[in-house]
KESERO-967812 format. One record per residue (C-alpha): x, y, z. Coordinates in nm, 2 decimals. Layout:
- X  Y  Z
...
//
This chain:
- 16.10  -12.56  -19.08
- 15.78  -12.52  -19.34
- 15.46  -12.51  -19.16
- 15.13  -12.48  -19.25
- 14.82  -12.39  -19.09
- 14.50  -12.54  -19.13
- 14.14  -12.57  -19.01
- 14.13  -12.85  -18.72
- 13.99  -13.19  -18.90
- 13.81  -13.42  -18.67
- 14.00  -13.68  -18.73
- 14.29  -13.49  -18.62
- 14.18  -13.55  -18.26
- 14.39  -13.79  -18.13
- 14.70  -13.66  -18.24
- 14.61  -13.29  -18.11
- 14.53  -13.47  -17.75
- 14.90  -13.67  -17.79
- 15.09  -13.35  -17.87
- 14.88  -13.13  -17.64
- 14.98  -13.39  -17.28
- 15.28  -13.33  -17.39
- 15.32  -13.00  -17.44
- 15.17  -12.95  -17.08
- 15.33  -13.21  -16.91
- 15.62  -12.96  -16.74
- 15.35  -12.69  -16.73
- 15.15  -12.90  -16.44
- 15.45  -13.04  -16.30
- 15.53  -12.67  -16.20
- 15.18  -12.61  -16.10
- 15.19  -12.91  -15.88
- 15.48  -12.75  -15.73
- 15.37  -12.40  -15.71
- 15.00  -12.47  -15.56
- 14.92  -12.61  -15.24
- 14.90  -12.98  -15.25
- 14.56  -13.05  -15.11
- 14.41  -12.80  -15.37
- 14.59  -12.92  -15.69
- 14.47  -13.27  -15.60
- 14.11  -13.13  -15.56
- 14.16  -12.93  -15.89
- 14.27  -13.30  -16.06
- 14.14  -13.59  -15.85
- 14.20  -13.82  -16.17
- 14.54  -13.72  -16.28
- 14.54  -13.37  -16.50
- 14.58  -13.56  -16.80
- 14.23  -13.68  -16.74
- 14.06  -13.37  -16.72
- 14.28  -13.17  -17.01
- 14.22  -13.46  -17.27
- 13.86  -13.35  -17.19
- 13.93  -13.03  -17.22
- 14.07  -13.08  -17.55
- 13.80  -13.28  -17.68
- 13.52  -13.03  -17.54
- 13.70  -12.72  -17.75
- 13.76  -12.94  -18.07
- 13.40  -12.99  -18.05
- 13.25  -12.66  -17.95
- 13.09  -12.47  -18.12
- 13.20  -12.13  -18.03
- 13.51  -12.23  -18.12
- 13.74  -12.25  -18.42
- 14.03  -12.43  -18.40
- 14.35  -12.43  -18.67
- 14.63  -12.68  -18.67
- 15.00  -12.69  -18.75
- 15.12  -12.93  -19.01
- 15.52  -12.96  -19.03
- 15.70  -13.30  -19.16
- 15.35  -13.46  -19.26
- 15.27  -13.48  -18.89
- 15.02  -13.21  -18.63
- 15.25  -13.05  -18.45
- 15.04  -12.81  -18.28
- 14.68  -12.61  -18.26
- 14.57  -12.33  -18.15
- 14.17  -12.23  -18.03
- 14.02  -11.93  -18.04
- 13.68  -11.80  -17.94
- 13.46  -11.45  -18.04
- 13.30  -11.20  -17.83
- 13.13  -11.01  -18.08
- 13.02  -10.77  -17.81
- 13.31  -10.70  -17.66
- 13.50  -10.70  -17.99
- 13.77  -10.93  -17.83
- 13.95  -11.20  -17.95
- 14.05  -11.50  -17.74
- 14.32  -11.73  -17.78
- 14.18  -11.96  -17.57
- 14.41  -12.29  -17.60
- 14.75  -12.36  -17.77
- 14.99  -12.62  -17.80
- 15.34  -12.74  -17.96
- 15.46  -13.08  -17.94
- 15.75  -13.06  -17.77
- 15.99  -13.19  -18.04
- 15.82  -12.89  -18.23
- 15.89  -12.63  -18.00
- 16.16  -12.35  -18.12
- 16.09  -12.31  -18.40
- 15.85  -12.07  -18.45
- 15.55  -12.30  -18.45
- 15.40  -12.16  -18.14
- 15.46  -11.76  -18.28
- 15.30  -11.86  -18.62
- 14.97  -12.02  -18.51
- 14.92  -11.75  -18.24
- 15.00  -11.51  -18.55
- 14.76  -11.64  -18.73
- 14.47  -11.64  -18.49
- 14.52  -11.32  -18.46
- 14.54  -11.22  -18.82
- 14.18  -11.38  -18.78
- 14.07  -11.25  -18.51
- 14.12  -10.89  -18.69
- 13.95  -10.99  -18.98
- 13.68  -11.14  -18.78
- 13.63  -10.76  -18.70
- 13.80  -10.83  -18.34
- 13.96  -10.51  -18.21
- 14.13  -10.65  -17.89
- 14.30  -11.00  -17.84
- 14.35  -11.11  -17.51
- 14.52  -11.48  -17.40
- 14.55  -11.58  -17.08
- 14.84  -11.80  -16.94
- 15.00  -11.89  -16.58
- 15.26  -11.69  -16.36
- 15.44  -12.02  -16.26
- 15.80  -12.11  -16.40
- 15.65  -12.37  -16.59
- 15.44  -12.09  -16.83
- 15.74  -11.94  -16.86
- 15.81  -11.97  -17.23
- 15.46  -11.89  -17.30
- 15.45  -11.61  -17.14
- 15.77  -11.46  -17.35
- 15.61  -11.57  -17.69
- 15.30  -11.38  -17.58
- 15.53  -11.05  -17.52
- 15.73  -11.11  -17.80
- 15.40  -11.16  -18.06
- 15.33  -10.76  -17.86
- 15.09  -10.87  -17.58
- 15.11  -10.69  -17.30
- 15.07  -10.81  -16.93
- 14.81  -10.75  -16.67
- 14.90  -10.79  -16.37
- 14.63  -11.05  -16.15
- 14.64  -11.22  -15.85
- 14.42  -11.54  -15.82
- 14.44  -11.69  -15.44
- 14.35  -12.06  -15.39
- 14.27  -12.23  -15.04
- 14.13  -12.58  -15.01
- 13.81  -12.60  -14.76
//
């Protein structure tokens, strides 16, 4: 499948928030499963969708934040967002996402490969992303190992009060 990558247009928006809620709709069904219920439903009182279309629109918008799309069949089929710690010298894939009809082939690799083609010309010398240990992060996590990332190993604890 041909794909190309290009900078995120505004008026791209909505169909980056369509593809994303999809793309992440198993990914917080497992969460919902995996976390206690009383602290999922105080991490999203509103539904998740609510609070990830925000999140999408607030990194879209930011400005420490560039943001490529995928192109495939005429249509945005997925986007990646990265952000710059010039101090640290460390790249961050901060968001990405393949609409499901997209995913397998390759989509996900080749935006994540381009951000970090980027992120090394940017003068970057690490790239980190960071992604969850639930089933539902699953294939993430094997793109991330297969693109050469390697895993650290921490444990976040939640408990509702």
């Amino acid at each position: 499948m041909e794909v190309q990558i290009e900078p995120y247009d505004a008026q791209q928006l909505d169909a980056v928030i369509r593809l994303s809620l999809r793309a992440w709709t198993p990914v917080f069904e497992s969460i919902q499963n995996v976390l206690d219920a009383d602290v999922y439903r105080a991490f999203y009182p509103d539904n998740w969708r609510v609070s990830q279309q925000k999140a999408v629109e607030d990194v879209c918008a930011a400005e420490d934040t560039n943001v490529w799309v995928a192109i495939a069949t005429g249509s945005t089929v997925g986007f990646v967002a990265v952000k710059l710690d010039s101090e640290s010298s460390m790249g961050e894939i901060y968001m990405v996402a393949v609409d499901p009809d997209f995913q397998g082939h390759g989509i996900g690799s080749a935006l994540i490969e381009f951000a970090l083609a980027w992120m090394k010309n940017a003068g970057m010398s690490v790239a980190m992303v960071e992604t969850g240990g639930d089933p539902g992060h699953t294939p993430a996590r094997r793109t991330y190992e297969r693109l050469g990332f390697r895993l650290l190993l921490i444990a976040r604890y939640f408990k509702k009060l």
